[in-house]
C-alpha positions as CSV (number, residue, x, y, z in Angstrom):
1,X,52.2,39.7,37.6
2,X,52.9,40.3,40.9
3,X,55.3,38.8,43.3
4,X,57.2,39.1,46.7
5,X,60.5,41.0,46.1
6,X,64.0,39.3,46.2
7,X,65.9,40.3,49.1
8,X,70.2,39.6,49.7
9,X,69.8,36.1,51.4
10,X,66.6,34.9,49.2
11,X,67.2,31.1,48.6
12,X,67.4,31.1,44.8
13,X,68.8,27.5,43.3
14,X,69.9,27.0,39.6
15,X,68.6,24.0,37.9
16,X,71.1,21.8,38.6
17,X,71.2,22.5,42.5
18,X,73.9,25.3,42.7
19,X,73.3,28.5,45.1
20,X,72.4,32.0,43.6
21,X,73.6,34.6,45.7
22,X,73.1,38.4,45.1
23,X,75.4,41.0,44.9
24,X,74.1,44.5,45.4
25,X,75.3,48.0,45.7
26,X,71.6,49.5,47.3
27,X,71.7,50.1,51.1
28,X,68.9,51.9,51.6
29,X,65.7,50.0,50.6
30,X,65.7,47.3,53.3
31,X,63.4,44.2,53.5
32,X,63.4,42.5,56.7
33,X,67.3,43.9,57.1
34,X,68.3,42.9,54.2
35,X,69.0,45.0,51.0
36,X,65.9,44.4,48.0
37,X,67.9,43.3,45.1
38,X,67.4,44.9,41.5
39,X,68.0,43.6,37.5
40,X,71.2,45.5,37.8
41,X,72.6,43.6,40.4
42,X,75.3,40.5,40.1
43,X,73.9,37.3,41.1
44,X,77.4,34.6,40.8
45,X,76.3,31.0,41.5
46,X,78.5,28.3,43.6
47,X,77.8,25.0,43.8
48,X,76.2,23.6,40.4
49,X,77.4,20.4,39.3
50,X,76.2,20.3,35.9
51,X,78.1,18.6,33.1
52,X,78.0,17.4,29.4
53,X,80.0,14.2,28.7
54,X,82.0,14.2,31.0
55,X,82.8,18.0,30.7
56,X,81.9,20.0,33.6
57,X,79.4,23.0,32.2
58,X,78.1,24.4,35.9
59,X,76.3,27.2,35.9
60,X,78.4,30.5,36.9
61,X,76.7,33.3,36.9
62,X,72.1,34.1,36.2
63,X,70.3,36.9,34.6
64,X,67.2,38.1,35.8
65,X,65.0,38.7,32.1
66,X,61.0,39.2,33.8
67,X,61.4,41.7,37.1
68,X,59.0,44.4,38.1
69,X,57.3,46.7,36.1
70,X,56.5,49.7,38.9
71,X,58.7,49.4,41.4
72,X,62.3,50.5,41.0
73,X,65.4,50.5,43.5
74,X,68.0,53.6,42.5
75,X,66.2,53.6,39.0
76,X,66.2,49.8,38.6
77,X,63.5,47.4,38.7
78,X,63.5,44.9,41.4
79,X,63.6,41.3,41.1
80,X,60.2,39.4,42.2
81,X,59.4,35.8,43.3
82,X,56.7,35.6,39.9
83,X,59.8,36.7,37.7
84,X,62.2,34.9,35.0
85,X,65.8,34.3,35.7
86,X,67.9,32.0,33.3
87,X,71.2,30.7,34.6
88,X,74.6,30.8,32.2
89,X,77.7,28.5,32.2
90,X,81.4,30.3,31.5
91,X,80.9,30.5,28.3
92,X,77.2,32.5,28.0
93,X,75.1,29.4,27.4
94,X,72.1,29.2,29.1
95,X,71.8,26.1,31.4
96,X,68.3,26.7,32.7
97,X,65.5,28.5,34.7
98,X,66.5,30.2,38.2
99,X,64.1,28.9,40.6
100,X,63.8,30.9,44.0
101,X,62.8,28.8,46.9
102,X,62.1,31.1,49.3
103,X,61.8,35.3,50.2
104,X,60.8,37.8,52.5
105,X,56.3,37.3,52.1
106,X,55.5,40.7,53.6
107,X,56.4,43.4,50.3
108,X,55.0,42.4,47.0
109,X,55.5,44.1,43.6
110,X,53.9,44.5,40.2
């Protein structure tokens, strides 16, 4: 399925409302100035709220699962707008889908 590629500065919420930001170590595929991110990159998340009775539970840190099939970064496949990314609390439990708001439109990947 294709989709517009993730770039460093994509708006990319967790369920609960909480930013995910992408680290990356590529510098030299640019979209738009800003470095495409990959599968292998870190994506930490600041700002969820979540909670279970009582106990805060926010989401710390997503994994990208459904990414590109043909194009690859430094040997890794890029992350696209039509992909799956669950989010995880500290201790590994998945809290929900990633949901990206918004991306560069102009480079698009299958």
């Amino acid at each position: 399925m294709p989709g517009p590629v993730l770039q460093v500065g994509a708006t990319v919420l967790c369920p609960h409302g909480g930013q995910v930001s992408a680290v990356t170590s590529n510098s030299r595929v640019l979209l738009g100035g800003s470095p495409a991110v990959t599968v292998g990159d870190t994506y930490p998340v600041a700002g969820c709220v979540f909670n279970v009775s009582g106990k805060p539970q926010p989401c710390v840190t997503a994994k990208w699962m459904v990414v590109a099939t043909r194009v690859m970064v430094g040997g890794q496949p890029v992350v696209i707008q039509g992909g799956s990314g669950l989010c995880y609390s500290a201790e590994q439990a998945p809290q929900g889908p990633a949901s990206v708001v918004s991306t560069q439109p102009k480079v698009v990947a299958t």
